[in-house]
N, C-alpha and C positions, 0 to 999 in steps of 0.2 A: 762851141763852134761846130754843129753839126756832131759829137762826142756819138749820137746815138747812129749814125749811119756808118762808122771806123767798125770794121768785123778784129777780133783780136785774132793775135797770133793761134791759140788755141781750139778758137770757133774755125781758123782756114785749117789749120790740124782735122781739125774731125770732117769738114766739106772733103779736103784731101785725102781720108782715109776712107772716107763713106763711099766716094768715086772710084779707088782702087778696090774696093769689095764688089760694087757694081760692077765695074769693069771686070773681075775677074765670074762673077755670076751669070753676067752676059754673055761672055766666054762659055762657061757651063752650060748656055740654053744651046747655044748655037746648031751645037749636033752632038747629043748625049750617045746615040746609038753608036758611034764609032771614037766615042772618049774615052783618053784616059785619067784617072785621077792624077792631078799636081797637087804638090803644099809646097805654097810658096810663104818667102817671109816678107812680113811688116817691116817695112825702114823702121829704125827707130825712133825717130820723129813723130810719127805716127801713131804708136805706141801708147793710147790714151785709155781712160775705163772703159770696158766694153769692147774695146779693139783687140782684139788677139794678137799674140806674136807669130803665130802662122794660120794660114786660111788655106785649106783644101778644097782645089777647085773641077771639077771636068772639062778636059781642054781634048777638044777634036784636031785629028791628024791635020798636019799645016799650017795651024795658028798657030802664032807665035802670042806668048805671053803678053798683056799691057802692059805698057812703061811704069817703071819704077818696082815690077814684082821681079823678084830673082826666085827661081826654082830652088827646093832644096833637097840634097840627093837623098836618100831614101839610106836609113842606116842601116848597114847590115846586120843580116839575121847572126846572133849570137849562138853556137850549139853550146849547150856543158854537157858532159859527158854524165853517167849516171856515175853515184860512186860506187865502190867496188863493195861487193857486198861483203860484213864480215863472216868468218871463219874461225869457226870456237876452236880451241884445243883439241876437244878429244874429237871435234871433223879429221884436224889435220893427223892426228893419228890414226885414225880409218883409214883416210885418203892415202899415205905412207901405206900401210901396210895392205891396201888393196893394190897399190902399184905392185906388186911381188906374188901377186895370184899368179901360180903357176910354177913361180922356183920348187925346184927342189927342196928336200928335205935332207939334211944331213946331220948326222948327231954330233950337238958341240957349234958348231956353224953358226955365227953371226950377222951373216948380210956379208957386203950387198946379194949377190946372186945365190944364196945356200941361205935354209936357214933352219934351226931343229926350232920346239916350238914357244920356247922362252928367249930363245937366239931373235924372234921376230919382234915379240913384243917390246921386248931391251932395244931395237934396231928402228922400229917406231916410233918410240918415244923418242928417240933420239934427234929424231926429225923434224922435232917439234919443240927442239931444245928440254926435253927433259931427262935426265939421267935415275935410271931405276935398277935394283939388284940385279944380275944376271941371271940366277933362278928361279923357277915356278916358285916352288915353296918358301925363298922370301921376296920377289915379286908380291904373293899374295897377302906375306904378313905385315907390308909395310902399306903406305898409301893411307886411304881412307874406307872403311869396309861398306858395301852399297851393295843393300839390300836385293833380289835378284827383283823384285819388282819396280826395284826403281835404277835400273840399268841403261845407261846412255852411251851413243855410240863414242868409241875410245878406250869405255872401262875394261880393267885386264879382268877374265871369267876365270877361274879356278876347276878344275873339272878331278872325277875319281876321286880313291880315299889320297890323306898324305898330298893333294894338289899336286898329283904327280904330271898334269899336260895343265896348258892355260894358252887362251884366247885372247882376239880384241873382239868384245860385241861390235856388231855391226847396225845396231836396230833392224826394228824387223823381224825379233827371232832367229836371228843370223849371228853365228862366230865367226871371224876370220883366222883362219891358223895354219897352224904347220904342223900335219897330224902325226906322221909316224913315218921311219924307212921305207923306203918306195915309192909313198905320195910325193903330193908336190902343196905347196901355199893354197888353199884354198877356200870355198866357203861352207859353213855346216849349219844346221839347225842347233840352235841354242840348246834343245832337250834330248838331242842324239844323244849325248854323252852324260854320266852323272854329274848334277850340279853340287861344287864342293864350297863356293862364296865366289865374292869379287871385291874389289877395291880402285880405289879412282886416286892417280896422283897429281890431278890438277885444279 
């Protein structure tokens, strides 16, 4: 009875959908020069293959949107933060024991503000959560012994015969220490001084 001239529900779906894309296109020609992009959403209804669930259109200042599009707000921009970058061990015991450039030297002295020059190394490490002898001479025999060529900043330096003074390398060619009464915490050239070994407790 006429079967072939009945449009089905689905064929008015896609006329309806096809219209609301034109509609929104027509929108877009109107006046590109002072548009702004909109995305609006597809009813659900509408929702067929080839339809999209949103359509970005150019709409010029005034117009209001064609019936049945709803705008959709724009999601806000997300920051993350970068992560914190890590920090080895013997950094943190650098980083410690260059905070104290500048103390005094005092013989026996442990930190915080005094330090003689195993009194500094013991006092860094400690900062860093590690616990190491209080003397240069076993300081030096305990750890791990590290060749001077392969020395990283952190490691404790040995210096003179009997590792009578000790350092933290700094890289660079640099100690940091605590040289003697009078000075204060400071920095030195790694070949100032006789090189006696070094060792790493971390």
């Amino acid at each position: 009875m006429g079967a072939h001239s009945i449009k089905t529900s689905s064929t008015g779906r896609r006329f309806a959908a096809a219209g609301l894309l034109a509609a929104g296109a027509a929108v877009a020609t109107s006046g590109a020069a002072t548009a702004a992009p909109v995305t609006v959403e597809v009813p659900a209804e509408l929702r067929l293959p080839g339809v999209p669930a949103q359509v970005t259109v150019e709409v010029p200042e005034g117009v209001a949107l064609p019936a049945g599009l709803q705008q959709i707000a724009a999601a806000p921009v997300q920051e993350f933060a970068a992560p914190a970058p890590q920090v080895s061990t013997g950094q943190k015991i650098l980083d410690a024991a260059s905070t104290r450039v500048g103390s005094p030297y005092v013989w026996g002295a442990t930190g915080p503000n005094s330090f003689d020059c195993s009194g500094l190394t013991s006092w860094a490490y400690q900062q860093a959560g590690i616990s190491i002898p209080r003397t240069s001479q076993a300081q030096i025999g305990g750890g791990t012994p590290v060749a001077k060529s392969d020395l990283q900043p952190g490691d404790i330096v040995a210096f003179y015969g009997g590792a009578s003074h000790v350092g933290i390398y700094a890289g660079n060619g640099q100690v940091v220490h605590a040289p003697y009464s009078g000075t204060s915490v400071s920095y030195a050239p790694l070949d100032s001084m006789p090189f006696y070994g070094a060792t790493r407790y971390y």
